[in-house]
N, C-alpha and C positions, 0 to 999 in steps of 0.2 A: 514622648517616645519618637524620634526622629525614623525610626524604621516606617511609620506609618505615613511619612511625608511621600507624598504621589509627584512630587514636582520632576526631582530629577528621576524617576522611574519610570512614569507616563513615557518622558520623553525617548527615553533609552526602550521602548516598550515598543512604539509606536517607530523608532527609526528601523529596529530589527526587523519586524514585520513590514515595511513599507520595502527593507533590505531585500525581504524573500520573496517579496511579492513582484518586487519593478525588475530585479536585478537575476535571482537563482532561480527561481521558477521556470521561465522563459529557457535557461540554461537544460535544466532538469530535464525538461518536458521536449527539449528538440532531441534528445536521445533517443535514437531505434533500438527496438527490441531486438535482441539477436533469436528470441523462440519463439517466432510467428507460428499463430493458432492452424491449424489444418484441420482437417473433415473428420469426422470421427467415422469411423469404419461403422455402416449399419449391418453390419454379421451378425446374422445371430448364432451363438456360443453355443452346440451340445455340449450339459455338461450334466453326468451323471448323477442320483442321489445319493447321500451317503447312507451307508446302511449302521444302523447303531449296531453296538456289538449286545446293548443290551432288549428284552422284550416290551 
C-alpha cells in the first residue's frame, strides 16, 4: 500500500510547517489589531425586575 509510505509525506509535512513557522508566522503576527481593548465601564446598571404575568 504505497499511501502508507511516510518518505515523501514526512518531507512535504515537515517543509509546510517549517513554511509557517520561519516564513507566515512572523508575517501574521506583526499585524495590529484595528479593536484595541479599552476599560470597561464599572456602572452599575439599575435595572428593574420583571414581573411574571403569572402567580
Amino acid at each position: 500500500m504505497p499511501q502508507l509510505n511516510p518518505d515523501p509525506w514526512f518531507l512535504i509535512l515537515s517543509l509546510a510547517w517549517l513554511t509557517y513557522i520561519l516564513v507566515l508566522q512572523p508575517k501574521i503576527l506583526s499585524n495590529k489589531s484595528m479593536n484595541h481593548p479599552t476599560n470597561k465601564n464599572n456602572e452599575i446598571i439599575k435595572t428593574n425586575p420583571w414581573t411574571w404575568p403569572w402567580p
